[in-house]
C-alpha positions as CSV (number, residue, x, y, z in Angstrom):
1,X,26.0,96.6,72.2
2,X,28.5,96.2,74.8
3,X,27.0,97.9,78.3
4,X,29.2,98.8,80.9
5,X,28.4,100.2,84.7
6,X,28.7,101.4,87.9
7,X,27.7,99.7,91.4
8,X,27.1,101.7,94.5
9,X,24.8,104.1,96.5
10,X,24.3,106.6,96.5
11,X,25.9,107.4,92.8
12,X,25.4,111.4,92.8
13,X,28.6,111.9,93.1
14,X,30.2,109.6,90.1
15,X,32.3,111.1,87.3
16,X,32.5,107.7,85.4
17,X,29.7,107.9,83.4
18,X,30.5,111.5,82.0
19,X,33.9,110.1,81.7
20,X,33.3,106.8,80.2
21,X,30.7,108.3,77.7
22,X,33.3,111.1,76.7
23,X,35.7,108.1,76.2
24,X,33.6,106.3,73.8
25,X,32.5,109.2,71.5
26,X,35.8,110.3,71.4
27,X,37.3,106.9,70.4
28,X,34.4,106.3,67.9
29,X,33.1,103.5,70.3
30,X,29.7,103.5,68.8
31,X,28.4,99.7,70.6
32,X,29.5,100.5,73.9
33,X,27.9,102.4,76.4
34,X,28.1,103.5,80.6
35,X,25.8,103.4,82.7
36,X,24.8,104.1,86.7
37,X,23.2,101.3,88.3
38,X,22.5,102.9,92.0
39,X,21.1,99.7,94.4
40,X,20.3,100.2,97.8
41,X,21.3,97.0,98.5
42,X,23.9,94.5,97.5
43,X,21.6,91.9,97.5
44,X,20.3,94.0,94.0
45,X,23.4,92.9,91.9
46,X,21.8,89.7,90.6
47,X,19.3,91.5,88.9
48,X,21.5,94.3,87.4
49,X,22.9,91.4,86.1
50,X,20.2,89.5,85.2
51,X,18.6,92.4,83.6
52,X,21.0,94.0,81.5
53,X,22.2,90.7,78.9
54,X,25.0,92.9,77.5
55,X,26.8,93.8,80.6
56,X,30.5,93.4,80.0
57,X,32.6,95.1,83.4
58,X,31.3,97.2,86.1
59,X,33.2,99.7,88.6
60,X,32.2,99.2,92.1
61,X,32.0,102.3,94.5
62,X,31.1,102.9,98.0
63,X,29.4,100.8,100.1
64,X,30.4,97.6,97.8
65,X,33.8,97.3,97.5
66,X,33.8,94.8,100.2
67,X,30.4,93.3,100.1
68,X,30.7,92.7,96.5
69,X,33.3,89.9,96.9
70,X,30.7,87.8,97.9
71,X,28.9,87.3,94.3
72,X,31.8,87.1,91.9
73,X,33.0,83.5,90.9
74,X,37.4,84.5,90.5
75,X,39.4,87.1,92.4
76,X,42.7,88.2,91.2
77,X,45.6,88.1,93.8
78,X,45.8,91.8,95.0
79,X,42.1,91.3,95.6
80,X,42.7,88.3,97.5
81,X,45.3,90.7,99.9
82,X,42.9,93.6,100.1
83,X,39.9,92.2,100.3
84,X,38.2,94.9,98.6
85,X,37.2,95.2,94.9
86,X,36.2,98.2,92.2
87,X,36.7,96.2,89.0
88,X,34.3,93.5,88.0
89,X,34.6,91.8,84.7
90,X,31.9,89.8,83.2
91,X,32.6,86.4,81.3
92,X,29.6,84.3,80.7
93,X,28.2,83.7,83.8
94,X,31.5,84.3,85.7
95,X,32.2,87.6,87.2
96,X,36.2,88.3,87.7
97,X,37.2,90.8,90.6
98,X,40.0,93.2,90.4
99,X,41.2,96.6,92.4
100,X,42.5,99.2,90.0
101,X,42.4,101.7,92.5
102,X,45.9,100.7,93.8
103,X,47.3,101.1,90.4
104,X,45.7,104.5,90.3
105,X,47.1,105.2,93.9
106,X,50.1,104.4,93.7
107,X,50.6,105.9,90.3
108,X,49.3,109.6,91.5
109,X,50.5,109.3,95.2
110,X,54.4,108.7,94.8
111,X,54.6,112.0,92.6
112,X,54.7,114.0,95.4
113,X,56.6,111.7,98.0
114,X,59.6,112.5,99.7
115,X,62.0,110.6,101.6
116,X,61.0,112.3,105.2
117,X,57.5,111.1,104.0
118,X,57.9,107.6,106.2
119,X,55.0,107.1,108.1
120,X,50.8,108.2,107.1
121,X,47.5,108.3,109.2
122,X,44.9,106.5,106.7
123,X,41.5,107.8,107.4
124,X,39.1,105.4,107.2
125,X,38.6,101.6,107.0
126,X,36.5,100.8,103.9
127,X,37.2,99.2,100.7
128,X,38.9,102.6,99.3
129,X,41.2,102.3,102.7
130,X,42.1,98.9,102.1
131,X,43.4,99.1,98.5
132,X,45.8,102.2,100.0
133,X,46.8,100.3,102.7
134,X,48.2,97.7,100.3
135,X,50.2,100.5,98.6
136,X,51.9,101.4,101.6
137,X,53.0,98.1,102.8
138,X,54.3,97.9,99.1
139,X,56.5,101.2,99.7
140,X,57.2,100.3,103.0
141,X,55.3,103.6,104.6
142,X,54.0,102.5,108.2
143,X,51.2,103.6,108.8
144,X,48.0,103.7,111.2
145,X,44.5,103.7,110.7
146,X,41.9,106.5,112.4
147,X,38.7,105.7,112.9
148,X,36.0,107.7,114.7
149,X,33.6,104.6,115.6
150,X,36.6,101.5,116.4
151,X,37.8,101.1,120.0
152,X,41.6,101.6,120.1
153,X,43.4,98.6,119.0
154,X,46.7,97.6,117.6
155,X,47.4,99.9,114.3
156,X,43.7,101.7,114.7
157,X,43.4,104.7,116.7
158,X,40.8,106.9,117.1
159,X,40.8,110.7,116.2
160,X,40.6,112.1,119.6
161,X,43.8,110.6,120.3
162,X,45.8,112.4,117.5
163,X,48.0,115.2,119.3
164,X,50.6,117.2,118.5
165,X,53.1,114.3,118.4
166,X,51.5,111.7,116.3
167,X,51.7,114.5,113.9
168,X,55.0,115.3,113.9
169,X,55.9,111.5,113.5
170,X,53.0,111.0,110.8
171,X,53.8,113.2,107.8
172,X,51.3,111.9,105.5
173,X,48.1,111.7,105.7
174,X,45.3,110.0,103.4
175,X,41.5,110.3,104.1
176,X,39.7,107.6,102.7
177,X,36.3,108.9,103.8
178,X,33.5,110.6,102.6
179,X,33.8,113.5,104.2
180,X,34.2,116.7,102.8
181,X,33.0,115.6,99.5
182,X,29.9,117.2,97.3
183,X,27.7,118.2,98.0
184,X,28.9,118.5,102.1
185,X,32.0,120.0,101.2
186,X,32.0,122.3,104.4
187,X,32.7,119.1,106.4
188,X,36.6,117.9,107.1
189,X,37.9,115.1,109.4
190,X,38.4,116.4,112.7
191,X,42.4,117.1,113.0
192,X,44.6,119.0,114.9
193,X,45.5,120.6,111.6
194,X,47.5,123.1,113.9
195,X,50.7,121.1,113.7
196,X,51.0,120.4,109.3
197,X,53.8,121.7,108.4
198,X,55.6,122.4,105.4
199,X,57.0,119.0,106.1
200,X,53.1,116.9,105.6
201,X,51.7,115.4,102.2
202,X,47.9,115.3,102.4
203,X,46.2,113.3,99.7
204,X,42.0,113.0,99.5
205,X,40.7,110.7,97.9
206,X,37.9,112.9,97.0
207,X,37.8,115.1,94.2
208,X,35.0,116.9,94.2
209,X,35.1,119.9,95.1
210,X,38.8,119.7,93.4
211,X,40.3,121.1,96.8
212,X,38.0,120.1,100.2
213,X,38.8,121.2,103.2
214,X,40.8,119.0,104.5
215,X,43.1,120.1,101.4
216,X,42.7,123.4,102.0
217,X,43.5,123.4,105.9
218,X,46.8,121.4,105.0
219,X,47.9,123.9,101.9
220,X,47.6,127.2,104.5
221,X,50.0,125.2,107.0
222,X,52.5,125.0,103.8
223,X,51.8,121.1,103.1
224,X,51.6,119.1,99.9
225,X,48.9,118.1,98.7
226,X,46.9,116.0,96.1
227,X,43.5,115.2,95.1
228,X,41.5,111.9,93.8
229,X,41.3,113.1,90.4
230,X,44.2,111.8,89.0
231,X,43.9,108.5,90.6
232,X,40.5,108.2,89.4
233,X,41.6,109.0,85.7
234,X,43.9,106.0,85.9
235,X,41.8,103.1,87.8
236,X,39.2,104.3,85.1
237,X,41.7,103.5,82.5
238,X,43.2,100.7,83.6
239,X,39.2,99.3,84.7
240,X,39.1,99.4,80.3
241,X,42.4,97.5,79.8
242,X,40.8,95.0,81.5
243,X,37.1,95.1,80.2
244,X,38.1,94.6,76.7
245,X,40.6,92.4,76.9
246,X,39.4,89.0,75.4
């Protein structure tokens, strides 16, 4: 039996069990199987290890994307740039970091880029924001990141300070948070969502509920927008090109 997994917590949100079990019945995968392993702590990894023999690869969700790096034995090189981790394969006794969620980024987000699209507003600072932020500087988007907690500093700003023209001069914007997903999907980051235009490409992370709030306020100001779902199908994917790879 070959036992895969998710890291994180909490994990009531996670499609990749549903999806990964799907996977393997349809493909006739009968000796592998997904599982959630929700730990309060990161400190709890050695013994999801420990305990589970057959553990091949695990995803890594929110809060561990960072913390995580401090327990595996190789990174790859985008995970040495974004300091942030969602793949973990399992070798022996070595554990191998990789970040497929800038694959599956980069992959969903530039369908619906345009050229006036040359700036974004990242919400958020996590592991999720990090991997994105990579993207950019690959497509040469400038961006800065909002944060409601971090004093002002060079490329952070907080969202009190967004007006009327950072938003005109920021046409995309990514949230990288939490908020708004299920099951407080009544929440959205505070923006002056006043000034999206027709002109804006919102993308969420989140994709449950399939269109938050923050979606929904951009689409009735005539922006484009996008969800996490098809991102999350392809770092999913791409996570198994790298589990059973020998």
């Amino acid at each position: 039996m070959k036992l895969y997994g998710l890291i994180g917590y909490p994990l009531g949100h996670s499609f990749s069990k549903k999806y990964f079990s799907e996977k393997f019945q349809r493909e006739g995968l009968i000796d592998c199987r997904y599982e959630l392993f929700p730990i309060p702590s990161i400190k709890d990894l050695p013994s999801v290890i420990n305990s589970n023999p057959f553990l091949k690869g695990l995803n890594v969700t929110i809060p561990y994307k960072q913390q995580v790096l401090e327990y595996v034995t190789e990174t790859t090189d985008p995970v040495k740039d974004i300091g942030a981790a969602n793949t973990i394969k399992i070798v022996g006794d070595k554990l191998i970091a990789y970040n497929t969620d800038v694959i599956g980024f980069e992959n969903s987000f530039i369908k619906k880029l345009k050229p006036a699209h040359k700036k974004a507003l990242v919400l958020g600072t996590g592991g999720s924001s990090k991997a994105i932020q990579y993207v950019l500087k690959k497509l040469n988007i400038n961006f800065l990141l909002v944060t409601r907690s971090h004093q002002p500093s060079p490329g952070i700003i907080n969202y009190s300070m967004i007006d009327e023209t950072i938003m005109n001069d920021y046409r995309v914007i990514i949230n990288c948070t939490p908020v708004g997903m299920y099951p407080n999907d009544k929440e959205y980051p505070q923006l002056p969502y006043q000034f999206i235009s027709e002109k804006h490409y919102l993308f969420d992370l989140i994709y449950k509920p399939e269109k938050t709030l923050f979606l929904k306020k951009g689409e009735q100001m005539g922006a484009v927008v996008q969800n996490g779902y098809e991102m999350l199908i392809i770092q999913a994917e791409e996570s198994w090109k790298i589990w059973k790879e020998d």
